[in-house]
C-alpha positions, 0 to 999 in steps of 0.5 A: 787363699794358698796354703803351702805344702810342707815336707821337703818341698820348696816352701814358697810354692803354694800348693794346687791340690784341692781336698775333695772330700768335703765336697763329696760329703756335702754331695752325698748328703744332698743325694740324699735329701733328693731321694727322700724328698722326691717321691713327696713331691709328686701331686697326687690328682684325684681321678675316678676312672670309669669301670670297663670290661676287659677288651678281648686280645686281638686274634693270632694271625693265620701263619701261611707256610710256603715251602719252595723245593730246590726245582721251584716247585711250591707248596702252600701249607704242604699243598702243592701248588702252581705259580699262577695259583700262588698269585691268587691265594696270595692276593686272596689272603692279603685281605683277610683280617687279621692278614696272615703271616707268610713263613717261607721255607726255601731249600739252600740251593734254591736260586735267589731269583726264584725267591726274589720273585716270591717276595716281590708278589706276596709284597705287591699284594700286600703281605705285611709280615713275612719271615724265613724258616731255617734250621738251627746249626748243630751244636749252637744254641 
């Protein structure tokens, strides 16, 4: 059913707008009967749980820093090592329990290649965790 619009407008057009406002009443007002109702409705299941001591925290892993100066020299937490030597302690730490995380710590103008290849042995022993260690720009936080 069309009412007609009056005004100056042509009295033989119905009109085409629909008053909502009836409508976001009756919305409203279910809103809120859901939101009352809702937390009712939830079945509580009677549980006795069983009493357990607290588990202890897992260990901090062991944090490895292995720094590479600008002339590939490396040091293994500020100890100065050889490449043949990193490849042991690597595969060495790699089975220690938790497995350490490797932090590298790379001067700018070290070449990728040389970082490449660092990455590429602490993954082949399987180091899981590795990041790098920069310094913040001055002025950002």
């Amino acid at each position: 059913m069309a009412f007609s619009a009056g005004g100056g407008q042509n009295n033989n057009q119905p009109m085409s707008e629909i008053n909502v406002t009836p409508l976001v009443d009756v919305m409203l007002v279910l809103l809120i009967i859901f939101m009352i109702t809702a937390p009712l409705m939830t079945h509580k299941i009677p549980i006795d749980l069983p009493q357990a001591s607290t588990v202890k925290n897992p260990e901090e892993p062991n944090i490895i820093t292995l720094a590479l100066t600008a002339d590939g020299n490396l040091y293994w937490n500020d100890i100065a090592i050889s490449k043949e030597d990193w490849k042991a302690r690597i595969e060495q730490a790699a089975t220690q329990k938790p497995q350490p995380e490797l932090q590298l710590r790379a001067d700018k103008i070290t070449q990728y290649q040389v970082l490449a290849e660092i990455m590429a042995d602490a993954q082949n022993a399987g180091i899981n965790k590795m990041g790098f260690i920069t310094t913040p720009v001055k002025g950002k936080k």
